[in-house]
N, C-alpha and C positions, 0 to 999 in steps of 0.2 A: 222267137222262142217256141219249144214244140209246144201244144196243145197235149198232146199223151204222156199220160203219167209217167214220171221219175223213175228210167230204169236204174239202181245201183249195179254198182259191180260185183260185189260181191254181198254177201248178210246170212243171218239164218230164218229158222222156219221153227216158229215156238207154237202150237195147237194151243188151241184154250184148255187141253185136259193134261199138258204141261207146266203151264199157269197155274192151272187151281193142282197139280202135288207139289210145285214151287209153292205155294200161300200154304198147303197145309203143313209142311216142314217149317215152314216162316213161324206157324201158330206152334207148332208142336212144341217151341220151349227151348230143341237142340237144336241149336244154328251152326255150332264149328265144327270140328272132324267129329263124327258120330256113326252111328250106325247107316246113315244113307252112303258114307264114305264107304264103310265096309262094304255096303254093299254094291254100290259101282267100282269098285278096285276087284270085287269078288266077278262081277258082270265081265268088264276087261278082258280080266284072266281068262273068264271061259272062251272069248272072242279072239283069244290068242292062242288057243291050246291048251288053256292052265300054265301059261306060265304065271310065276310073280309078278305083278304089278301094283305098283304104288301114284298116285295123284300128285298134284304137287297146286302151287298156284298159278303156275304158266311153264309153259315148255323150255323154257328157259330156267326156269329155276331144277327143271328136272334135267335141264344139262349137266347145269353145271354141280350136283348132287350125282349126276350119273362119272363126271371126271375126277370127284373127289373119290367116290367108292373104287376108283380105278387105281387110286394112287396118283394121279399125274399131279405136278406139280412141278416148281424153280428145277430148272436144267432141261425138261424131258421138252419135244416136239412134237405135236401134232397137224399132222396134215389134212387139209382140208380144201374145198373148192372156192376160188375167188367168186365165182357165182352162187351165193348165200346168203342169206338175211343175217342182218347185222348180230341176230345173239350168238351164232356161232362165235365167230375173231374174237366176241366182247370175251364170251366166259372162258377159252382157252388162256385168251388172255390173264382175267380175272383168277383164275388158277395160279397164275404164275408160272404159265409155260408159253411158250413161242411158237406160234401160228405158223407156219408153212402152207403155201399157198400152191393149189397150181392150177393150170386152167380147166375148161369144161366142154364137151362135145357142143356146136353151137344149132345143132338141131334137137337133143334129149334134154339140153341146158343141165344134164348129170356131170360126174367129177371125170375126168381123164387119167381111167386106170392106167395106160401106159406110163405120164408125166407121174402119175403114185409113185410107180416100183423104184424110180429114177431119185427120187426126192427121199427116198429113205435112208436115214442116218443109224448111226449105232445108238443116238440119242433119240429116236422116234418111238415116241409111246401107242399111238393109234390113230386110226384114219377115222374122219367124219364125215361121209356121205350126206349129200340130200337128193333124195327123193324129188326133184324138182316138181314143180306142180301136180305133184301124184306118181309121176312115173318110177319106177323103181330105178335101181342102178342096176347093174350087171352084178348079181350079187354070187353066182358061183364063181366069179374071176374074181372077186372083191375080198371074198371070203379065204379061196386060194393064196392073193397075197399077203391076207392077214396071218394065215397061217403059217405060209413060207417062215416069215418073219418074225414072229412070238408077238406081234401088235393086236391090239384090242381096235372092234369096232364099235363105236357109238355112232347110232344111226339117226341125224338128224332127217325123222318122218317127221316133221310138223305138220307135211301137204298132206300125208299119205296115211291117212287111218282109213281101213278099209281096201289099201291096193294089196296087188300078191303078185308073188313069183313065181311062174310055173306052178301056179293051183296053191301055194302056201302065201298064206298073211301076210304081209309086213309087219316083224314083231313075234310073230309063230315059231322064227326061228334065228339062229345066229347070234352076236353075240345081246347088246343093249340097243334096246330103241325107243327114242324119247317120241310124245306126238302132243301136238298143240290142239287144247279149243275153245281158242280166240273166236267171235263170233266169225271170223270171216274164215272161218276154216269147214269142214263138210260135216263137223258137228260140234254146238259147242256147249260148256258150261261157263257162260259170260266170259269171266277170266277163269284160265286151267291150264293143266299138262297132265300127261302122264310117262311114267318110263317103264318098262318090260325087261325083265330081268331074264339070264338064263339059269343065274346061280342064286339057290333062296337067301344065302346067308349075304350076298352081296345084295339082295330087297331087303333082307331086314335091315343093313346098316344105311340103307339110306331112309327107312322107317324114321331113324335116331339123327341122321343131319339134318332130316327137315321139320322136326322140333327139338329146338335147341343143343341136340345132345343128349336129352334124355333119356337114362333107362330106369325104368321101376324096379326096388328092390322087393324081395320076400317079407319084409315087414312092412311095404307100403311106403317106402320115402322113396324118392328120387335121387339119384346120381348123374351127374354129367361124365361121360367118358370121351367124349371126343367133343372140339367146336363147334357145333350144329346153328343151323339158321331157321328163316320160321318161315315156310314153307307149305306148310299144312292146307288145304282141302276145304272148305266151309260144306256140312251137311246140305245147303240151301243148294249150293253148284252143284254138289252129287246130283243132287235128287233133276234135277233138270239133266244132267249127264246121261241118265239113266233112261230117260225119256228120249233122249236124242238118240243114245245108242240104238232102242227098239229099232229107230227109224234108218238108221245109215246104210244099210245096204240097197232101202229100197232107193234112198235121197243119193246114192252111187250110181244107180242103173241109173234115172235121170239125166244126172249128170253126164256120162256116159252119150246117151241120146240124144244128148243136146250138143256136146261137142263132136261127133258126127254130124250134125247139122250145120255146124261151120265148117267143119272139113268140107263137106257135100256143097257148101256155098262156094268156100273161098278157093277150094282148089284151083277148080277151072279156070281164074282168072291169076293165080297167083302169085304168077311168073311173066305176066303183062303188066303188074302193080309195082314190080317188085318186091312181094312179100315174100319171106319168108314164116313157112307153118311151123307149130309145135310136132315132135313125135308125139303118132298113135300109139299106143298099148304096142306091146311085142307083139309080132308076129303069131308068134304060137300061144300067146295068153292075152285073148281081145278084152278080155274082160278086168285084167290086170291092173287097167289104170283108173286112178278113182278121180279124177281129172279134179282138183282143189282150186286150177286155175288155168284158164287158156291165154294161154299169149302170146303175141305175134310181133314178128320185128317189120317196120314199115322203113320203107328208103330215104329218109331222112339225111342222109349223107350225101346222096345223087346230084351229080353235078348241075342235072338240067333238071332238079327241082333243088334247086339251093333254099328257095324260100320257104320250104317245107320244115316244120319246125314240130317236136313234140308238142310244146304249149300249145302252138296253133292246131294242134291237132285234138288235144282234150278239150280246148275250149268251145270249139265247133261243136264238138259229140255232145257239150253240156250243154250248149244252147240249146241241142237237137232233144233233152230230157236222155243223155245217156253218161253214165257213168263210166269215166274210166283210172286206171292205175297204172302203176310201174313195179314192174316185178324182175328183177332189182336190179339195186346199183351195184356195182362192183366194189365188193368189200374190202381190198386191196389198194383201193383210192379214195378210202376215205382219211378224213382226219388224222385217225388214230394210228393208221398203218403208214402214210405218207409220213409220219414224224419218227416211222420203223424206216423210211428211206425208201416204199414202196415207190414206183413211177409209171406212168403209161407204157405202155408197148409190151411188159411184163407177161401177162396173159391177152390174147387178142380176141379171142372167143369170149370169153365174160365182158370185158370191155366195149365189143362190139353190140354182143344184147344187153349192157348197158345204156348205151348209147342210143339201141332203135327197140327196146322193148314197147310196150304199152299192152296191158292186162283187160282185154274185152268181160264186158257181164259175163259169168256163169255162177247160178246158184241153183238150190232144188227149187226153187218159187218160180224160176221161169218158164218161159215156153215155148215151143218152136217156131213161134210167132215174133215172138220178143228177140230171136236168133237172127231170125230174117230184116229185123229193125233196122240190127248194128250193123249186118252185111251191108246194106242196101247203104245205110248213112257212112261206112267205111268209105266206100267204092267211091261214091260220091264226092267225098271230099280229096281222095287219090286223085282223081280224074279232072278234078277243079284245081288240084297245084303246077 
């Protein structure tokens, strides 16, 4: 076992003078949506342009609030990439509409606009992107076929708060875009989401689905007008939100830094390992990607290293004091989909970085040092299979 401290893979970065405005919101009396609320949904906003923005308790819950404000629901389809964390399928599902799958470029691990245009029905309500590990999509071709088409985008940024496209946000512009912050995201409020609206009246009604249904009357009582669920914000999250946000751009350049430094590592060897690397930022926007996560597909499948196995391979990094993940399974083989009649061979690209993903350290706490750990313990164990 290593001697050197516990790299994780990923985590956040809490200062003691986000601690002590967590404790003084703790003491101040207003713990659930309050004025701290307002005021990180006000923060948001400005961080996006002024658009609308509303909180929620996870980015999943502001999915699926972003697909009711849409209308979708029983009959309609939406498309989306097999390469995705499991809340997308869930809440399309959960909706009561039908997931359409298709596969993903397996260098950007993004959706494959071409298979989009192909898979669009008269029954296709809207496509949902993700952002994979920060990188955006191609979102002037994305945008193009939503328009062609009269479909709505909902942009699953969970990775990507803080990335941009050709010099604009993600979130600044086009249609909805939800963002997660989970601690393992580039910033978080313990559990959170938020969504970014283009149209105000489409932010207020998800104001009303994510408590209960409620609207205030002129005498002061309450009415229910639609189904609502409870969704709301805790003043305690804001107020750590609000703290993080200060910091995101700088905890982005970091990041940034840092995965250059694996690039700068693993390149050179990376086609003698057989690895395959993440895409960098676009070309014409370096600074574009907010990197939430780097991850690389190792040869796992190689004839003449048959014995080469993911477990064997995170168990080794953890004896070594290093943390690692999988970033992810292919959503179209799980459970839930397999009993929709999904099967292998379906999408080969998600399947494949299924199959040989593994999510190296990167967070804002580490260091260029800590970069060279994983390199060096990577190689090592390639080399030894």
């Amino acid at each position: 076992m290593s001697t050197l401290p516990y790299l994780k893979f990923a985590g956040p970065v809490i200062t003691d003078e986000m601690a002590d405005a967590v404790r003084d919101t703790m003491v101040s009396g207003w713990l659930t949506s309050g004025p701290q609320v307002s005021a990180f949904e006000a923060a948001l906003s400005n961080y996006h342009g002024g658009r609308p923005t509303r909180v929620f308790t996870s980015a999943t819950a502001a999915m699926e609030v972003a697909f009711e404000v849409c209308g979708i629901g029983p009959g309609d389809e939406v498309i989306t990439s097999a390469m995705t964390f499991f809340s997308v399928g869930n809440m399309i599902e959960k909706v009561g509409a039908t997931t359409v799958f298709v596969d993903c470029d397996l260098i950007t691990r993004n959706i494959n606009l071409d298979q989009v245009e192909r898979a669009i029905t008269p029954r296709t309500k809207a496509i949902v992107p993700t952002h994979m590990s920060g990188l955006p999509c191609e979102m002037d071709r994305l945008y193009a076929i939503a328009k062609k088409h009269g479909l709505r985008v909902i942009e699953d940024a969970a990775l990507a708060i803080g990335s941009s496209w050709q010099g604009k946000r993600i979130g600044a512009f086009g249609d909805i875009a939800t963002f997660s912050f989970h601690p393992n995201k580039n910033m978080t409020t313990i559990e959170g989401g938020a969504a970014v609206f283009a149209n105000p009246d489409e932010a207020k009604r998800a104001e009303v689905l994510r408590f209960h249904g409620i609207t205030r009357l002129a005498d002061g009582t309450r009415d229910v007008t639609v189904a609502g669920g409870k969704f709301n914000m805790s003043d305690v999250s804001a107020r750590l939100g609000l703290g993080q946000l200060a910091m995101l751009d700088t905890w982005n350049a970091h990041r940034q830094s840092l995965a250059h430094t694996y690039m700068t590592l693993l390149g050179p060897i990376a086609d003698e390992f057989g690895i395959v690397l993440p895409a960098p930022a676009h070309t014409n926007e370096p600074t574009g990607h907010s990197w939430n996560m780097y991850c690389v597909l190792l040869p796992f499948e190689k004839p003449w290293q048959a014995q080469l196995t993911r477990k064997q391979f995170i168990a080794a990094l953890h004896a070594q004091g290093i943390g690692i993940g999988i970033s992810y399974e292919a959503m179209h083989l799980t459970s839930l989909f397999r009993g929709k009649g999904h099967r292998e061979g379906e999408h080969p690209m998600a399947e494949r970085i299924a199959q040989q993903t593994v999510t190296l350290p990167l967070h804002a706490a580490m260091t260029e040092t800590e970069v060279a750990r994983v390199v060096k313990s990577l190689i090592s164990f390639l080399a030894k299979a």
